[in-house]
C-alpha positions as CSV (number, residue, x, y, z in Angstrom):
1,X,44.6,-6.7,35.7
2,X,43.8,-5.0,32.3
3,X,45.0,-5.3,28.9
4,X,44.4,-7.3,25.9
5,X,46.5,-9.4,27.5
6,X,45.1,-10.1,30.3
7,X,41.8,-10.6,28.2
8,X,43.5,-13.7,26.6
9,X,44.1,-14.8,29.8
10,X,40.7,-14.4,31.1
11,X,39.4,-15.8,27.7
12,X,41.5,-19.0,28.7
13,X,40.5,-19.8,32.4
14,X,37.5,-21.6,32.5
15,X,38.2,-24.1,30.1
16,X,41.9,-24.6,31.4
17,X,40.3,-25.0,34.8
18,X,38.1,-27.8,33.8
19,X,40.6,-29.4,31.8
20,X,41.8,-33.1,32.3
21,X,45.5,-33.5,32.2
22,X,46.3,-36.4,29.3
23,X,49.5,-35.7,28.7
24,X,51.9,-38.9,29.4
25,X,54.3,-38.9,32.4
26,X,57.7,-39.9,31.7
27,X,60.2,-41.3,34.3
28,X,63.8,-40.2,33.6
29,X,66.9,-42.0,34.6
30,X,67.2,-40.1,38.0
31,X,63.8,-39.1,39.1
32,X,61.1,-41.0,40.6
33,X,57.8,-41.5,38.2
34,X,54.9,-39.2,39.5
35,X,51.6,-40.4,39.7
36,X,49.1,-37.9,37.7
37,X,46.5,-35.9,40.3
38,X,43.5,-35.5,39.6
39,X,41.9,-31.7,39.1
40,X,40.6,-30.8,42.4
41,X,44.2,-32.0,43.5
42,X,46.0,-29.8,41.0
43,X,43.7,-26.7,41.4
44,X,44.0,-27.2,45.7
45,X,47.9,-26.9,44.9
46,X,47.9,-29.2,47.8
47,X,49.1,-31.9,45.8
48,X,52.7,-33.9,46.3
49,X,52.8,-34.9,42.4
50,X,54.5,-31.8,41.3
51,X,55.3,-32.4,37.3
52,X,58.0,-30.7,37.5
53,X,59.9,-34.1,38.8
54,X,59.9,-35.2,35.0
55,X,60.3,-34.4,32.1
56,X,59.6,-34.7,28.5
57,X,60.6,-38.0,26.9
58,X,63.6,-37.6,25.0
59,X,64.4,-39.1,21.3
60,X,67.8,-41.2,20.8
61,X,67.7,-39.9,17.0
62,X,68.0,-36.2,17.5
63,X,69.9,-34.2,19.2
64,X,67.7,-32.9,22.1
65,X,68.0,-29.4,23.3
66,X,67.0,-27.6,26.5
67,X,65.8,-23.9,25.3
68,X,64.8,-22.4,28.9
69,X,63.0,-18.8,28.3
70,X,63.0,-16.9,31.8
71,X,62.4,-13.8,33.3
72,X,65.8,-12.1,34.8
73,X,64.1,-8.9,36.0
74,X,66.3,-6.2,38.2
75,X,64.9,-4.7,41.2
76,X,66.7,-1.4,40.6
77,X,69.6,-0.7,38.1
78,X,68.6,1.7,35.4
79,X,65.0,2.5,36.7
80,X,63.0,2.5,40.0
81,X,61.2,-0.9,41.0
82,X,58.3,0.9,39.7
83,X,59.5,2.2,36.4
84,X,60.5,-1.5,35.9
85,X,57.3,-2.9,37.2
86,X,54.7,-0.3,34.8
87,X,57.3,0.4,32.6
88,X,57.7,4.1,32.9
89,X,61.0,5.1,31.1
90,X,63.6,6.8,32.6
91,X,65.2,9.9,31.3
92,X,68.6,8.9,31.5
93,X,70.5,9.5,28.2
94,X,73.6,7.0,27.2
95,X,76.0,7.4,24.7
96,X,77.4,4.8,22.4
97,X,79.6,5.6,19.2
98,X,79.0,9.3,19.5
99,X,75.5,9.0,19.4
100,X,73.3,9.6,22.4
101,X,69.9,7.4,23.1
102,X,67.5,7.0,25.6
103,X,67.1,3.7,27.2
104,X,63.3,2.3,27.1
105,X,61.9,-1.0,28.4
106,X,59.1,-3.2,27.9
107,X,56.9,-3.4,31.7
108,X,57.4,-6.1,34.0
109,X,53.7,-6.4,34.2
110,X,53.1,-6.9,30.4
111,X,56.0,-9.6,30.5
112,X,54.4,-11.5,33.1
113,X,50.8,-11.3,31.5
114,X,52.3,-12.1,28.4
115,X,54.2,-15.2,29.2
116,X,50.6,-16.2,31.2
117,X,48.8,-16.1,27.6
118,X,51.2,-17.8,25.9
119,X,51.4,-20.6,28.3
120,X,47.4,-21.1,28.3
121,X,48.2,-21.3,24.5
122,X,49.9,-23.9,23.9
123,X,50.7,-26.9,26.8
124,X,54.3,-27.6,25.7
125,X,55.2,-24.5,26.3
126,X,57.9,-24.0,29.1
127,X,58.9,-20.9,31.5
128,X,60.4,-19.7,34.5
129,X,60.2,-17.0,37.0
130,X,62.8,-15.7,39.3
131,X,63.0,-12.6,41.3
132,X,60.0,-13.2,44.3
133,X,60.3,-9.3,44.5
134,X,58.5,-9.0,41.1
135,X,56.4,-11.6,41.3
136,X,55.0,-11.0,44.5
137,X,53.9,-7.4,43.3
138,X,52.2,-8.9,40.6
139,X,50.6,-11.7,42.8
140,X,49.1,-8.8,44.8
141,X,47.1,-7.5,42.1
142,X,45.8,-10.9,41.2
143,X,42.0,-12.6,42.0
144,X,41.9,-15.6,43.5
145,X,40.7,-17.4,40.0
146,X,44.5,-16.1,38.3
147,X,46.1,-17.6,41.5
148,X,44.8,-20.9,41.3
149,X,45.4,-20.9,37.6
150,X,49.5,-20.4,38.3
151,X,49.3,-22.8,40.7
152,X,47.6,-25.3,38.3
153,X,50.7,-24.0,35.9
154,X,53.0,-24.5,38.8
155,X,52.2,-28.5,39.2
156,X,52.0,-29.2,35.6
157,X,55.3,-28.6,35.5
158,X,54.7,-25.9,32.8
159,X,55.4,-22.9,34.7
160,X,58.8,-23.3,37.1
161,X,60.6,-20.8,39.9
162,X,64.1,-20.9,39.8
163,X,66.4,-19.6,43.2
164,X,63.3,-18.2,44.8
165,X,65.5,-15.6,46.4
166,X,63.3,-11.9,46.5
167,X,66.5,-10.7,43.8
168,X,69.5,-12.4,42.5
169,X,71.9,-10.5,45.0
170,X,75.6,-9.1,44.3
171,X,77.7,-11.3,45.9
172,X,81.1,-9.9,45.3
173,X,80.3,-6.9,48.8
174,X,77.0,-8.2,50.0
175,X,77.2,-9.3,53.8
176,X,76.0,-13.0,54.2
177,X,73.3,-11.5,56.4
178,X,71.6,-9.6,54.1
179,X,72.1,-12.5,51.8
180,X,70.2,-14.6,54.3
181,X,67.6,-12.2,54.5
182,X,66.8,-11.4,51.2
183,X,66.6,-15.6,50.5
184,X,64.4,-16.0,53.7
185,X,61.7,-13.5,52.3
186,X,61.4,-14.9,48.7
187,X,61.7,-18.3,50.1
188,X,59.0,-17.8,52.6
189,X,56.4,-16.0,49.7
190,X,57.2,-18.9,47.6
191,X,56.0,-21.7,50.4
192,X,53.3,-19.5,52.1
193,X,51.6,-18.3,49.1
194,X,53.0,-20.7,45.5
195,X,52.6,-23.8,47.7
196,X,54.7,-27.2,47.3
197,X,55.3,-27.5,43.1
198,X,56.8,-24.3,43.1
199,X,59.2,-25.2,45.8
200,X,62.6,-23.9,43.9
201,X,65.3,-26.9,43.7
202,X,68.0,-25.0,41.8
203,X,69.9,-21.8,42.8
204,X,68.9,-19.0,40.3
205,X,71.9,-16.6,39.9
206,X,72.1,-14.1,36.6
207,X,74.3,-11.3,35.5
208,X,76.0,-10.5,38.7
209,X,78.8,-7.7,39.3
210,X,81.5,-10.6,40.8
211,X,81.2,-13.8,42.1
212,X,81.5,-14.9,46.0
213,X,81.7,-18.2,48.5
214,X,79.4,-17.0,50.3
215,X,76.3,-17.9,48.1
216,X,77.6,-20.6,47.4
217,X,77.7,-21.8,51.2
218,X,74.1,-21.0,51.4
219,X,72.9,-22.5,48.4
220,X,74.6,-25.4,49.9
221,X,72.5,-25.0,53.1
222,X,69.3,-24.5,52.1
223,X,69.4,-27.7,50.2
224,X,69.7,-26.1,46.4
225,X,70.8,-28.5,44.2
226,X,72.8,-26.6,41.3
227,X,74.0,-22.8,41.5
């Protein structure tokens, strides 16, 4: 990894590996309380008391909203995986109002390291990943000290994957099989190499061209809670 980015990060690893988790567990109405694990626990990512089965306590004298910033990242659309993933821009001029532009992105690998530096940060933040495709070409390039810092991330709860599928898949003319396929591959990446925390319990669907029964039907069977 490079970057100044990644610098922050690095700056931040040693003393976010050694630190002691105070921060208060709170039961809600319809999850079980978590006991809190100790480091070695968190950093073996072998650990059952995954945060993420709670959540922060909530006041009776607000109103109290859920701001959820995620990643929806797209495999291919106007760019190659890899023109997403290093942000190289495509040529690809588009008109609007008479006017033509060219269509530029941020990379896929500054978003990740970003969001990683900004979570070190500040321990109330809050993200989640989807798309396994991306992420697993991004875990690929990571040493062993940046995985075991996710994972940490991962069981306290401040760092979530949502669907788990390797992309969020049409599902208006995709055949269930390659449906299946595609879920089998992100969901298998996610337990082989993210480990039990990061375990996805809601269906992660975004911005699709048409809607089908099919996912739905699979969501179902794989045990997703919410789609």
């Amino acid at each position: 990894m490079s970057g100044k980015g990644n610098e922050a990060v690095k700056e931040n690893i040693k003393e976010y590996i050694q630190e002691k988790s105070q921060k208060e567990i709170i039961p809600t109405n319809n999850r079980e309380p978590v006991e809190e694990a100790n480091e070695n626990e968190i950093i073996s990512s072998t650990s059952t008391n995954c945060a993420y089965k709670n959540c922060p306590k909530l006041r009776d004298d607000v109103i109290n909203v859920h701001i959820i910033c995620h990643t929806h990242l797209d495999p291919g659309w106007l760019n190659s995986v890899d023109g997403y993933f290093y942000g190289i821009h495509h040529a690809a001029q588009h008109n609007y109002n008479g006017q033509a532009y060219r269509h530029s992105m941020p990379s896929v690998l500054s978003i990740f390291n970003n969001v990683m530096s900004a979570l070190l940060e500040n321990s109330k933040r809050r993200f989640v990943f989807a798309e396994m495709s991306f992420i697993w070409r991004w875990w690929k390039r990571l040493d062993e000290d940046f995985k075991k810092i996710i994972r940490k991330l991962l069981n306290d709860g401040r760092l979530d994957i949502a669907g788990g599928n390797w992309v969020s898949n049409d599902e208006a003319v995709s055949h269930y099989a390659a449906m299946i396929d595609q879920c089998t591959l992100g969901f298998r990446f996610v337990k082989d190499e993210l480990r039990i925390c990061s375990q996805p319990a809601v269906a992660w669907q975004l911005d699709l061209f048409g809607h089908g029964r099919e996912i739905n039907s699979l969501f179902a069977q794989v045990g997703k809670l919410i789609h």
